[in-house]
N, C-alpha and C positions, 0 to 999 in steps of 0.2 A: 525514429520510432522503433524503439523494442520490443519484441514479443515474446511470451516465454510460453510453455507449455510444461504444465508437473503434476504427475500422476504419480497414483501409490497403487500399488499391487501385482500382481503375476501377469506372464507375456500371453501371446497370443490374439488374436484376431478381435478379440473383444477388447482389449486395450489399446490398438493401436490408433493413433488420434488420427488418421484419415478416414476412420471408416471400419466395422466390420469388414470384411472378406476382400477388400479392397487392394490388391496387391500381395508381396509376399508377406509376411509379420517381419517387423522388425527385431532384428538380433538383441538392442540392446531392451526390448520388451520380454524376451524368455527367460527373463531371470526374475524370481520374485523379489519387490522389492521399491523403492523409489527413483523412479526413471526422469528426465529432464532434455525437454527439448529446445534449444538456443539456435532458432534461425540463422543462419551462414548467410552468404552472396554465392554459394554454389547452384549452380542447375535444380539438384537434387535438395528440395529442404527437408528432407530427412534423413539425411547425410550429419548432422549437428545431434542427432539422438544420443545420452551418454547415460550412463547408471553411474546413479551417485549410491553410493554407500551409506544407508539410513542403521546405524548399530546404535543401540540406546545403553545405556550401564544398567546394569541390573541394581539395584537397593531395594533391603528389607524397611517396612512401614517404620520401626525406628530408627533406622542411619537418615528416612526422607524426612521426620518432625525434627530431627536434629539440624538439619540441613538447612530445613527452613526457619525454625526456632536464630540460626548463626545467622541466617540473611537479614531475619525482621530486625536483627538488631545492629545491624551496619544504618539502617531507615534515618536519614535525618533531617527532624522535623523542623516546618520553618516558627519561628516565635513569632510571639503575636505582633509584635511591630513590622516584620518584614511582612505578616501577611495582611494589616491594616495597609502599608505602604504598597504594595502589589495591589490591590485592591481600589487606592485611592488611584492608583494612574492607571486602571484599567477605563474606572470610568471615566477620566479626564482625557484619554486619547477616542473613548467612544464619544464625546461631546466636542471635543473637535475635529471627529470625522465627519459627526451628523451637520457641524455645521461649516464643513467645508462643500459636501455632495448640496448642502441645503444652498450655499450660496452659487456652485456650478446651477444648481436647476434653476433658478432664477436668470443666470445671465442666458441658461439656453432659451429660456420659455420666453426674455424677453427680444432675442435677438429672432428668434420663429414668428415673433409677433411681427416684430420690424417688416421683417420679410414679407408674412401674408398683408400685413397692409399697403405696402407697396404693388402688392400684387392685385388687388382686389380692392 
C-alpha cells in the first residue's frame, strides 16, 4: 500500500501535515511552493518530505490559442464504422456478461437451495 501526501503552498506550522503546532515545522515546508510527502520504512515518516519544484512557463493569451488551436488539430477522430463496430461489441460483451453473472446466480440460488433442503 502506498501513500502519498501533496500540498501547495508556503512552510510553517499551518502546513505541516501532522498538525498545527505539533513539533518543529518541517524544513522542506519553509519554502513557498509544492511540497511532497512519500512515506519511507524509516522510524521518522517525515524524514521522506521533499520540494518538488512547481515552475509553470509563462505565455501570452495568443501563443496559448495557438498552442491549443496546433493540439485540436493532431485530434484524430474515429469514422463512423470504427465507431458503429466499438459500439456493437460494447453491447455484445455487456450481454454476455449479463448472461454469464445470470447463469452463476442460478447455479448459486440452486445449490443454497439443495442445501437448506437438506437441512430443513
Amino acid at each position: 500500500l502506498v501513500s502519498c501526501v501533496i500540498g501547495i503552498g508556503g512552510g510553517g506550522a499551518e502546513h505541516d501535515p501532522r498538525g498545527a503546532g505539533k513539533g518543529a515545522p518541517l524544513s522542506s515546508l519553509e519554502m513557498d511552493g509544492v511540497w511532497a510527502y512519500l512515506p519511507g520504512i524509516g522510524i521518522n515518516p517525515y524524514q521522506g518530505m521533499q520540494q518538488v519544484s512547481a515552475t509553470m512557463a509563462k505565455t501570452n493569451p495568443f501563443q496559448f490559442i495557438q498552442q491549443v488551436r496546433a493540439e485540436a488539430a493532431k485530434i484524430v477522430w474515429p469514422t463512423r464504422r470504427e465507431v458503429l463496430l466499438t459500439t456493437i461489441m460494447v453491447f455484445v460483451m455487456a450481454a454476455l456478461t449479463a448472461l454469464f453473472f445470470s447463469v452463476v446466480d442460478l447455479l448459486i440460488k440452486g445449490g443454497l437451495q439443495m442445501i437448506l433442503d437438506m437441512a430443513g
